[in-house]
N, C-alpha and C positions, 0 to 999 in steps of 0.2 A: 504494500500500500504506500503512496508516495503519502511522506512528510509524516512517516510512523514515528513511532516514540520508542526511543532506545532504552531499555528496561535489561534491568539483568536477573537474577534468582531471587524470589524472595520480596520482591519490590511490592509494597502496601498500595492498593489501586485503590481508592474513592472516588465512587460515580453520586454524585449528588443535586439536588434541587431543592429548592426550598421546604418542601414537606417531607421529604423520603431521601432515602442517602444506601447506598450496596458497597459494600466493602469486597476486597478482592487481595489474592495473593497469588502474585506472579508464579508462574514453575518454566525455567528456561532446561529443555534436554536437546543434545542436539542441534542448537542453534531453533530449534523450533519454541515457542511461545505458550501455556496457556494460563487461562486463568482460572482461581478456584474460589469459589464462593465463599466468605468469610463470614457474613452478616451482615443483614439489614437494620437499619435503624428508620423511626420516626418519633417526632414528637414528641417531651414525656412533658409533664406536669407544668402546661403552659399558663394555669391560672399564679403558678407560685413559683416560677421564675421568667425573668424579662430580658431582653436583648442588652447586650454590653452597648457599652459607649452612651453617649446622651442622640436621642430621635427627633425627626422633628414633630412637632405638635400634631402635623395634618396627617399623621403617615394611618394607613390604616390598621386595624387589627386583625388583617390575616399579613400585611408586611412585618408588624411586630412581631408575628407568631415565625415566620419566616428568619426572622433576627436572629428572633431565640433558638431557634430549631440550629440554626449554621454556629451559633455560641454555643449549645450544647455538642454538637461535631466535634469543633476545633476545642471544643475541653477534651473530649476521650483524645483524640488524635496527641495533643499535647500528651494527656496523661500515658498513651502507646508508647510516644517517645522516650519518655523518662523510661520507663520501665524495661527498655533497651530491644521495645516490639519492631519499633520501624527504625530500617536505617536510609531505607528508600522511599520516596509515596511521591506516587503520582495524583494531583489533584482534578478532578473530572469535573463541572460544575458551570450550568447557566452562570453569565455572569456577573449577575444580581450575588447570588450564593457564594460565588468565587470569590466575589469582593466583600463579603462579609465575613469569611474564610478566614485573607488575607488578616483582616483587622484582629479574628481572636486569636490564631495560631502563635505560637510563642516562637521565640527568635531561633530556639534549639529545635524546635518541629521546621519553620523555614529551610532550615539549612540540609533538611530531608528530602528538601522538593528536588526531585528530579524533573518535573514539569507540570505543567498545568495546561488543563483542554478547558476555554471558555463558552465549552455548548453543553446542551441537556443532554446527558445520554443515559440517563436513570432508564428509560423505556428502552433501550436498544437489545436486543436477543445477545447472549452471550457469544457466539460466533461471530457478532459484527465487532462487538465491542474489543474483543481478543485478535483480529485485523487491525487495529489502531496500533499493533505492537510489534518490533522488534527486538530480535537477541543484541543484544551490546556487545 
């Protein structure tokens, strides 16, 4: 696939969008590619917790829920980090979500980004999404 992403073993893949998020772990044999489903995430306890940063006034309550939802992400993704889960992650994500991503990710989860895809590919069937990828 031209302008793939060079991924090696192991590499932490997040497909996300504002409501829903697919986690993935690379397995390179062979020079050949796939991915393996790690976990889903959505939403959890949006009445009692809120988006980081300060918002604006007008934004609505499914954009704040969207906030939180990509501050709840980029907490486990940090907290993967420390815990010495990811040394590689690809970021996947509309880029409403990417950019909200950016803002809570910690500077020691950054430094894991191997790349960032700013489209939606939460819906895409696993065989497409595993064509975005090659061996490094």
């Amino acid at each position: 696939m031209p302008n793939a992403i060079s991924v090696t073993d192991n590499t932490y893949v997040v497909a996300a969008d504002g409501v829903h998020a697919k986690t993935f772990r690379v397995t390179v044999r062979d020079q050949e590619v796939s991915l393996h489903a790690v976990a889903e995430m959505e939403p959890q306890n949006l009445l009692s917790q809120g988006p980081s940063g300060v918002r604006p006034p007008e934004q609505s309550s499914e954009q704040k829920d969207e906030a939180t939802f990509a501050k709840q992400l980029g907490n486990l993704l940090n907290a993967k980090v420390v815990a010495g889960d990811i040394d590689a992650l690809v970021l996947m994500a509309d880029p409403q979500t990417l950019g909200q991503l950016r803002g809570v990710i910690s500077a020691e989860t950054k430094r894991c980004v191997v790349a960032e895809v700013d489209k939606r590919v939460t819906d895409e069937p696993l065989e497409v999404l595993t064509r975005r990828f090659e061996a490094k």
